[in-house]
MDAnalysis code that builds the backbone (N, CA, C; Angstrom):
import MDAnalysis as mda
import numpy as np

u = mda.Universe.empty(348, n_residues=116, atom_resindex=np.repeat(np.arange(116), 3), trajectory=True)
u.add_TopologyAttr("name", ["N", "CA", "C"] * 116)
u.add_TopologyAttr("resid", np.arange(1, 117))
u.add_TopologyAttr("resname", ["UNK", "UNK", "UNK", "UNK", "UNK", "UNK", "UNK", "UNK", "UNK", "UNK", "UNK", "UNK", "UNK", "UNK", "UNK", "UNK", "UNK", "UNK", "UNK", "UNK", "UNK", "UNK", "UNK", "UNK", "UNK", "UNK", "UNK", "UNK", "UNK", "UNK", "UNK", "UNK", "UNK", "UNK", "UNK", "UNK", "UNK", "UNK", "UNK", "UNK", "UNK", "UNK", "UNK", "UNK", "UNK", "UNK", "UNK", "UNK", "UNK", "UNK", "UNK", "UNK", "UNK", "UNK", "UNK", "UNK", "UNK", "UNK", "UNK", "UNK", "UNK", "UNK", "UNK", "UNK", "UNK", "UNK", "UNK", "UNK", "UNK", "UNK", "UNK", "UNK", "UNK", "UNK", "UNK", "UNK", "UNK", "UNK", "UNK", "UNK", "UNK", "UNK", "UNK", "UNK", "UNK", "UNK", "UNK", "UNK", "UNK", "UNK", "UNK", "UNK", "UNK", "UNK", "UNK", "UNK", "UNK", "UNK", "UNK", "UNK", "UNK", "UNK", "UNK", "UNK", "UNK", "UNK", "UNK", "UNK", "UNK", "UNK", "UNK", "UNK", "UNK", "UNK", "UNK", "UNK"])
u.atoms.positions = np.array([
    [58.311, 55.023, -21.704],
    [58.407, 55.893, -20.554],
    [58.440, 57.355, -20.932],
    [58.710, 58.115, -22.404],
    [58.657, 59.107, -22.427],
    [59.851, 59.541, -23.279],
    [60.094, 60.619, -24.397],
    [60.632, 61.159, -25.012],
    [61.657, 61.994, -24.355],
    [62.907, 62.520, -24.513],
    [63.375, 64.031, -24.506],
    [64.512, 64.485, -25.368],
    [65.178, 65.494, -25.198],
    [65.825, 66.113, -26.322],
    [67.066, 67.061, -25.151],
    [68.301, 66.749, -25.509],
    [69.265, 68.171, -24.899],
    [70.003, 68.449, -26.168],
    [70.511, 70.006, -26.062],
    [71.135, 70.766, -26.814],
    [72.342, 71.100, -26.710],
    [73.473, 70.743, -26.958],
    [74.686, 71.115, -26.644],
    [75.517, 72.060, -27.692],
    [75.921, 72.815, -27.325],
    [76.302, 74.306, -28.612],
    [77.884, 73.741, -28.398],
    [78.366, 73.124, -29.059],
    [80.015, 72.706, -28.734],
    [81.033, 73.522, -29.163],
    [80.352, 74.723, -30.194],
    [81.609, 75.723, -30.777],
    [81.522, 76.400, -29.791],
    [80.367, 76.588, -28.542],
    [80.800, 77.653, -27.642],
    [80.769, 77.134, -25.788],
    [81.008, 75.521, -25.720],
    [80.786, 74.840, -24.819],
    [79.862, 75.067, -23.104],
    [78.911, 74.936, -24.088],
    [77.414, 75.793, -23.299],
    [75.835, 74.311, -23.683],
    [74.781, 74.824, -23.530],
    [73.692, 74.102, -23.332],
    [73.555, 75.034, -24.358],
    [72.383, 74.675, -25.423],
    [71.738, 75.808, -26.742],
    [70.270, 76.374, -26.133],
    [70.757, 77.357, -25.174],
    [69.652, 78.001, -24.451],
    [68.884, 78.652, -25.605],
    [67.636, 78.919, -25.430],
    [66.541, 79.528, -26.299],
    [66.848, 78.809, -28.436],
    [67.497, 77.428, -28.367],
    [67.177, 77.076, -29.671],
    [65.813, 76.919, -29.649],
    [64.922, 76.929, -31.441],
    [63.819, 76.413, -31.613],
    [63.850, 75.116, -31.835],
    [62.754, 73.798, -31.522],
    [62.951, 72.575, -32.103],
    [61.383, 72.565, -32.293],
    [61.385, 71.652, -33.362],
    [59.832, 71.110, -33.651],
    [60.250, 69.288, -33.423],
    [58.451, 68.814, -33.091],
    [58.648, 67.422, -32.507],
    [57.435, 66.881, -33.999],
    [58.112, 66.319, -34.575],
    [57.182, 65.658, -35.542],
    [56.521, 64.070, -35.823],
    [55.237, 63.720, -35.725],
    [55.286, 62.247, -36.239],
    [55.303, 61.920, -37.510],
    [56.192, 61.302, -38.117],
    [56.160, 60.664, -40.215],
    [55.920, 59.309, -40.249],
    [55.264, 59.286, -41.193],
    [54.836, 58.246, -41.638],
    [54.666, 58.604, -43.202],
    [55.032, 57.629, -43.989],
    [54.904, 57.327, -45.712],
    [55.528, 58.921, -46.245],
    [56.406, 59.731, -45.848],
    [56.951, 60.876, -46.184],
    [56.073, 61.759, -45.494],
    [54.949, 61.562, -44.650],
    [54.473, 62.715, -44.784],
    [54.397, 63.121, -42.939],
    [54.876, 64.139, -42.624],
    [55.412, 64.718, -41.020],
    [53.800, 65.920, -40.384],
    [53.663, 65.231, -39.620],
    [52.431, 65.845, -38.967],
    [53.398, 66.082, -37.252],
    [52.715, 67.852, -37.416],
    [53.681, 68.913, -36.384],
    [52.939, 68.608, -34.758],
    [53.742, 67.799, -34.146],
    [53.166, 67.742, -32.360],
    [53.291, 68.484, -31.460],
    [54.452, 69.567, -31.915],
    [55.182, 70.041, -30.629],
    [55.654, 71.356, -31.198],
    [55.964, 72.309, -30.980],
    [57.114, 73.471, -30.674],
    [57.682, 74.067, -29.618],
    [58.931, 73.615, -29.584],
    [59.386, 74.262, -28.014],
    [60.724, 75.046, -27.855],
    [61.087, 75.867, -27.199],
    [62.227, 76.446, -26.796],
    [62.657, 75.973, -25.807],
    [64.245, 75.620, -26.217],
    [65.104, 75.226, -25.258],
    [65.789, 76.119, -24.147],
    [65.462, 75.522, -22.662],
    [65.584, 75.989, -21.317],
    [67.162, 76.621, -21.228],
    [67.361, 77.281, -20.051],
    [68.649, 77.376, -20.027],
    [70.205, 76.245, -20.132],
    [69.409, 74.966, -19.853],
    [69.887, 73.815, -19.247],
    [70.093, 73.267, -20.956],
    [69.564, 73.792, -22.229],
    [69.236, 73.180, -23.519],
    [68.867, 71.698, -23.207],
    [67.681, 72.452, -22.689],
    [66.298, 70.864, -22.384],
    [64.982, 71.474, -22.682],
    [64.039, 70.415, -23.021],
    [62.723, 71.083, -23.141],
    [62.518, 71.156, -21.489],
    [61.349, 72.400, -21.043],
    [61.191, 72.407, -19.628],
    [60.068, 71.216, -19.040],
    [59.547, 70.248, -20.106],
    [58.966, 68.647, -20.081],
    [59.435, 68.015, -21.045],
    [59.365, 66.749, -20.468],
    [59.740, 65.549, -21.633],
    [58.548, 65.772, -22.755],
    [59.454, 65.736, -24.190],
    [57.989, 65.494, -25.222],
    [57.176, 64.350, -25.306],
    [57.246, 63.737, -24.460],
    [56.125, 62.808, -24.223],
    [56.175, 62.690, -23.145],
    [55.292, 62.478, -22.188],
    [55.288, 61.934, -20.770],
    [55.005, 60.281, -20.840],
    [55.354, 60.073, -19.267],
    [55.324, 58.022, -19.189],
    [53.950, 58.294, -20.094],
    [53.869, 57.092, -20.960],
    [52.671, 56.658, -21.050],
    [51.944, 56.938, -22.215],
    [52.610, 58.209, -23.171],
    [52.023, 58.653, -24.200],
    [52.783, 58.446, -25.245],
    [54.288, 58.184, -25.182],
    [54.318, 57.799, -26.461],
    [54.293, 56.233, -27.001],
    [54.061, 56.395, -28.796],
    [53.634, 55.194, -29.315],
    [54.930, 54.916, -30.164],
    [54.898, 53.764, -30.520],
    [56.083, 53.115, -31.803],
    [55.833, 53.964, -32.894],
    [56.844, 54.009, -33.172],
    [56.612, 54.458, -34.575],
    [57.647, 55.369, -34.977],
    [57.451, 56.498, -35.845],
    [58.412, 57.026, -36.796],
    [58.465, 58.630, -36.640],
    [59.553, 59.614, -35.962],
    [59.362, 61.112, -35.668],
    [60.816, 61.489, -36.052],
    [60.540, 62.752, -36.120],
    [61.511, 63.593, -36.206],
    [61.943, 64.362, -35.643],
    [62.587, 65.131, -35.021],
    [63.167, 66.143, -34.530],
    [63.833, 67.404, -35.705],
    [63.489, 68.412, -35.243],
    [63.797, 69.549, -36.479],
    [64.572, 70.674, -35.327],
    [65.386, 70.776, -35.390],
    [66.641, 71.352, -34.557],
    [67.006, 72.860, -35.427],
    [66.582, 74.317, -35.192],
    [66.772, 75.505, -35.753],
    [68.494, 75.991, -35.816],
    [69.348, 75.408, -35.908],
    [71.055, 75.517, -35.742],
    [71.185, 76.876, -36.273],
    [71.043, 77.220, -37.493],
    [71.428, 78.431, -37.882],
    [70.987, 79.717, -36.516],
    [69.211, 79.675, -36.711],
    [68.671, 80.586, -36.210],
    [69.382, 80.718, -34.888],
    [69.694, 79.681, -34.534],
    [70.055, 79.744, -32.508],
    [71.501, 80.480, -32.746],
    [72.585, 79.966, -33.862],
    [73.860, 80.628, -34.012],
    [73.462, 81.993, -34.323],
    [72.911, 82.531, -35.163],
    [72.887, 83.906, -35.290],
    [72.650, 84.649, -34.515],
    [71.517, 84.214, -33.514],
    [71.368, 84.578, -32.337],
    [72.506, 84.977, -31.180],
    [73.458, 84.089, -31.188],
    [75.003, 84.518, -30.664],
    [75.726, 84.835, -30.876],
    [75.409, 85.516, -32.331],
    [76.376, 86.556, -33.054],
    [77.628, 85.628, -33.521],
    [77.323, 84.527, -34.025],
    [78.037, 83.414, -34.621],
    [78.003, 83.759, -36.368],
    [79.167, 84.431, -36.885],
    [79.536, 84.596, -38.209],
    [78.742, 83.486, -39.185],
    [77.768, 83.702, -40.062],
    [77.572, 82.536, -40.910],
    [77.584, 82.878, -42.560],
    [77.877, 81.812, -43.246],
    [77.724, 82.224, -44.496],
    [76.161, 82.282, -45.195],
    [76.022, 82.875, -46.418],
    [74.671, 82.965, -46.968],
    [74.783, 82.048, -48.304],
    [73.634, 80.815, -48.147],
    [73.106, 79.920, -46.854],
    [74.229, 79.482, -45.546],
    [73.684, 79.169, -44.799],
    [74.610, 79.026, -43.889],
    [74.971, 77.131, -43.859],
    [75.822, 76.789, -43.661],
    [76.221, 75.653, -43.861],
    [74.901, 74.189, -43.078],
    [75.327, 74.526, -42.204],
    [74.048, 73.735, -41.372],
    [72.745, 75.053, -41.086],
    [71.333, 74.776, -41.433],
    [70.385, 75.657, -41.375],
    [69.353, 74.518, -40.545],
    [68.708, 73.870, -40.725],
    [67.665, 72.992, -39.921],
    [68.254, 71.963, -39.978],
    [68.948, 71.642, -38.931],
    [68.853, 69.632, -38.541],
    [67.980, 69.143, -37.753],
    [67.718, 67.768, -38.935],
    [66.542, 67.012, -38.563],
    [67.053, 65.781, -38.600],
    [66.470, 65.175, -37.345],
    [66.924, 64.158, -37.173],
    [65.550, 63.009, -36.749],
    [65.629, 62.019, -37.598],
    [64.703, 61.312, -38.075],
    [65.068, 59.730, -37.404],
    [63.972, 59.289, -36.406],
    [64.625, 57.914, -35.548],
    [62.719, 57.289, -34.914],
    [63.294, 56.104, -34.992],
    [61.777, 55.496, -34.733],
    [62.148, 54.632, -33.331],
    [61.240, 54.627, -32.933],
    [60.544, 54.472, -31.792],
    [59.665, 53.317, -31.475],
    [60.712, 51.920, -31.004],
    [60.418, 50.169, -31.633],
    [59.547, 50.261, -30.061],
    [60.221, 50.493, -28.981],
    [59.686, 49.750, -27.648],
    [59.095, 51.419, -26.636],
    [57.976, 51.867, -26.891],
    [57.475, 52.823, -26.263],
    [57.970, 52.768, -24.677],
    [57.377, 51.370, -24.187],
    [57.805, 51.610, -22.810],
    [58.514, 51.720, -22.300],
    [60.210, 51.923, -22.947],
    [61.092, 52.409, -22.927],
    [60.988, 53.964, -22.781],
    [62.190, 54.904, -22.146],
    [62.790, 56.006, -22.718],
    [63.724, 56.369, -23.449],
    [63.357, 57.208, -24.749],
    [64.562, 57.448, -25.331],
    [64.550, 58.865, -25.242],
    [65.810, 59.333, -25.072],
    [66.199, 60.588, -24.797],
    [67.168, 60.579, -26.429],
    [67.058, 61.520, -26.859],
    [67.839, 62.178, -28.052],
    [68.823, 63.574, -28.107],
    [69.989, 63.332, -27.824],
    [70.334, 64.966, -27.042],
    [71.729, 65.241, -28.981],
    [72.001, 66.131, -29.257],
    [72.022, 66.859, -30.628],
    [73.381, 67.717, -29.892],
    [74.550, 67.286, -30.244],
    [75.899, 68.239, -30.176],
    [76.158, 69.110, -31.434],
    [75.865, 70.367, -30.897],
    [76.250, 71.128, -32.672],
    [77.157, 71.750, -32.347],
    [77.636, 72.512, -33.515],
    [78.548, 73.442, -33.856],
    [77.888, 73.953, -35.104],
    [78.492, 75.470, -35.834],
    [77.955, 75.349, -37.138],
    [77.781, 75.015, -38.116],
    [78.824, 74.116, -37.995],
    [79.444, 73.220, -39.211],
    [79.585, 71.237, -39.240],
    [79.284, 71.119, -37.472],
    [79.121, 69.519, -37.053],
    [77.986, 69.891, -36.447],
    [77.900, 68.363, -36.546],
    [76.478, 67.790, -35.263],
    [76.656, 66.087, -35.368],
    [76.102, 66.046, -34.243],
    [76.228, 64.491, -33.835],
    [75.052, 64.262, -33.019],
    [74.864, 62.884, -32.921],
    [73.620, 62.554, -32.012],
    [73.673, 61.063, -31.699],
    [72.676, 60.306, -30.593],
    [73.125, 59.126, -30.018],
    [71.800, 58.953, -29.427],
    [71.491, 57.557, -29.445],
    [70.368, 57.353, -28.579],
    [71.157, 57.408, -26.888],
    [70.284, 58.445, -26.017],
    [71.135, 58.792, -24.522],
    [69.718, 57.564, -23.405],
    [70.456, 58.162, -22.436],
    [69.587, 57.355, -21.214],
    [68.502, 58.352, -20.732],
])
Protein backbone atom coordinates (compact mmCIF):
# COMPACT_ATOMS: atom_id res chain seq x y z
CA UNK A 1 0.00 0.00 0.00
CA UNK A 2 2.82 2.43 0.24
CA UNK A 3 5.85 3.63 2.28
CA UNK A 4 6.21 6.65 4.88
CA UNK A 5 8.51 8.15 7.35
CA UNK A 6 7.70 10.74 10.63
CA UNK A 7 10.29 12.66 12.50
CA UNK A 8 10.10 13.23 16.03
CA UNK A 9 12.94 15.68 17.63
CA UNK A 10 12.38 14.33 21.40
CA UNK A 11 15.23 16.59 22.99
CA UNK A 12 12.95 19.39 21.94
CA UNK A 13 9.36 17.66 21.87
CA UNK A 14 8.37 18.88 18.39
CA UNK A 15 8.00 17.08 14.74
CA UNK A 16 11.86 17.47 12.92
CA UNK A 17 10.51 20.18 10.63
CA UNK A 18 12.88 20.85 7.57
CA UNK A 19 15.22 17.46 8.48
CA UNK A 20 16.98 16.02 5.27
CA UNK A 21 16.21 12.20 4.57
CA UNK A 22 17.31 10.14 1.60
CA UNK A 23 15.06 6.97 0.49
CA UNK A 24 17.41 4.24 -0.74
CA UNK A 25 17.02 0.69 -2.47
CA UNK A 26 20.21 -2.06 -1.32
CA UNK A 27 20.81 -4.87 -2.47
CA UNK A 28 24.34 -7.07 -2.14
CA UNK A 29 25.88 -3.77 -0.20
CA UNK A 30 25.26 -1.71 -2.82
CA UNK A 31 22.33 1.46 -2.17
CA UNK A 32 20.89 3.04 -5.30
CA UNK A 33 19.42 6.85 -4.31
CA UNK A 34 15.25 7.03 -5.00
CA UNK A 35 14.30 9.88 -3.17
CA UNK A 36 15.39 13.20 -1.37
CA UNK A 37 13.05 14.94 0.72
CA UNK A 38 12.51 17.55 3.41
CA UNK A 39 10.54 17.05 6.24
CA UNK A 40 7.05 19.09 6.47
CA UNK A 41 6.17 20.98 9.40
CA UNK A 42 4.21 17.94 10.72
CA UNK A 43 8.05 15.91 10.34
CA UNK A 44 6.34 13.94 7.43
CA UNK A 45 7.27 13.71 3.89
CA UNK A 46 4.46 16.03 2.12
CA UNK A 47 3.74 12.22 0.06
CA UNK A 48 4.15 8.83 1.04
CA UNK A 49 7.59 7.51 -0.51
CA UNK A 50 5.83 5.20 -2.33
CA UNK A 51 2.32 5.46 -3.32
CA UNK A 52 -0.46 2.29 -3.23
CA UNK A 53 0.95 0.25 -5.72
CA UNK A 54 4.61 1.07 -6.27
CA UNK A 55 6.37 -0.35 -3.82
CA UNK A 56 8.23 -3.78 -4.25
CA UNK A 57 9.79 -6.43 -1.59
CA UNK A 58 12.82 -6.04 -0.95
CA UNK A 59 15.69 -4.25 0.87
CA UNK A 60 15.94 0.02 1.61
CA UNK A 61 17.17 2.30 3.69
CA UNK A 62 16.37 5.35 5.15
CA UNK A 63 19.30 7.95 5.77
CA UNK A 64 17.97 10.44 8.43
CA UNK A 65 20.46 13.97 8.48
CA UNK A 66 20.28 14.21 12.75
CA UNK A 67 23.24 16.28 13.13
CA UNK A 68 22.49 18.71 10.21
CA UNK A 69 18.66 19.20 11.42
CA UNK A 70 20.22 19.75 15.26
CA UNK A 71 22.54 22.37 14.25
CA UNK A 72 20.04 23.89 12.54
CA UNK A 73 18.30 24.57 16.07
CA UNK A 74 21.17 25.79 17.50
CA UNK A 75 21.54 22.40 19.36
CA UNK A 76 25.25 22.42 21.02
CA UNK A 77 27.20 19.49 19.28
CA UNK A 78 30.47 18.02 19.65
CA UNK A 79 33.18 17.75 16.71
CA UNK A 80 32.13 14.83 15.26
CA UNK A 81 28.98 15.04 16.62
CA UNK A 82 27.77 11.95 18.35
CA UNK A 83 24.88 10.84 16.12
CA UNK A 84 25.67 12.46 12.39
CA UNK A 85 23.53 10.28 9.69
CA UNK A 86 21.07 7.62 10.93
CA UNK A 87 20.32 5.02 8.72
CA UNK A 88 18.05 2.81 9.12
CA UNK A 89 18.06 -0.29 7.06
CA UNK A 90 14.56 -2.67 6.97
CA UNK A 91 13.11 -4.84 4.17
CA UNK A 92 10.04 -4.91 2.81
CA UNK A 93 8.48 -8.92 2.84
CA UNK A 94 4.61 -8.05 1.90
CA UNK A 95 4.41 -4.82 -0.50
CA UNK A 96 0.74 -4.81 -0.32
CA UNK A 97 0.98 -3.92 2.94
CA UNK A 98 1.90 -0.37 4.49
CA UNK A 99 4.77 0.23 6.35
CA UNK A 100 5.23 3.45 7.84
CA UNK A 101 8.76 3.97 9.60
CA UNK A 102 8.62 7.07 11.93
CA UNK A 103 12.56 7.77 13.75
CA UNK A 104 12.43 9.42 17.54
CA UNK A 105 15.73 11.35 17.92
CA UNK A 106 17.51 13.27 20.20
CA UNK A 107 21.26 13.96 19.72
CA UNK A 108 22.45 11.35 21.40
CA UNK A 109 19.21 8.55 21.09
CA UNK A 110 17.06 7.37 18.42
CA UNK A 111 14.63 4.71 18.21
CA UNK A 112 12.38 3.34 15.58
CA UNK A 113 9.39 0.73 15.10
CA UNK A 114 7.56 -0.62 12.33
CA UNK A 115 4.18 2.11 12.81
CA UNK A 116 0.65 1.76 11.14
Amino acid sequence: MGLSTHVLDTANGRPAAGMAVALYRTNAGTATLLGRYVLNGDGRTDRPLFEDGQLQAGCYQLAFEVAAYFRSQGTPQDAPPFLDTVRLDFGIAQPEQHYHVPLLVSPWAYSTYRGS
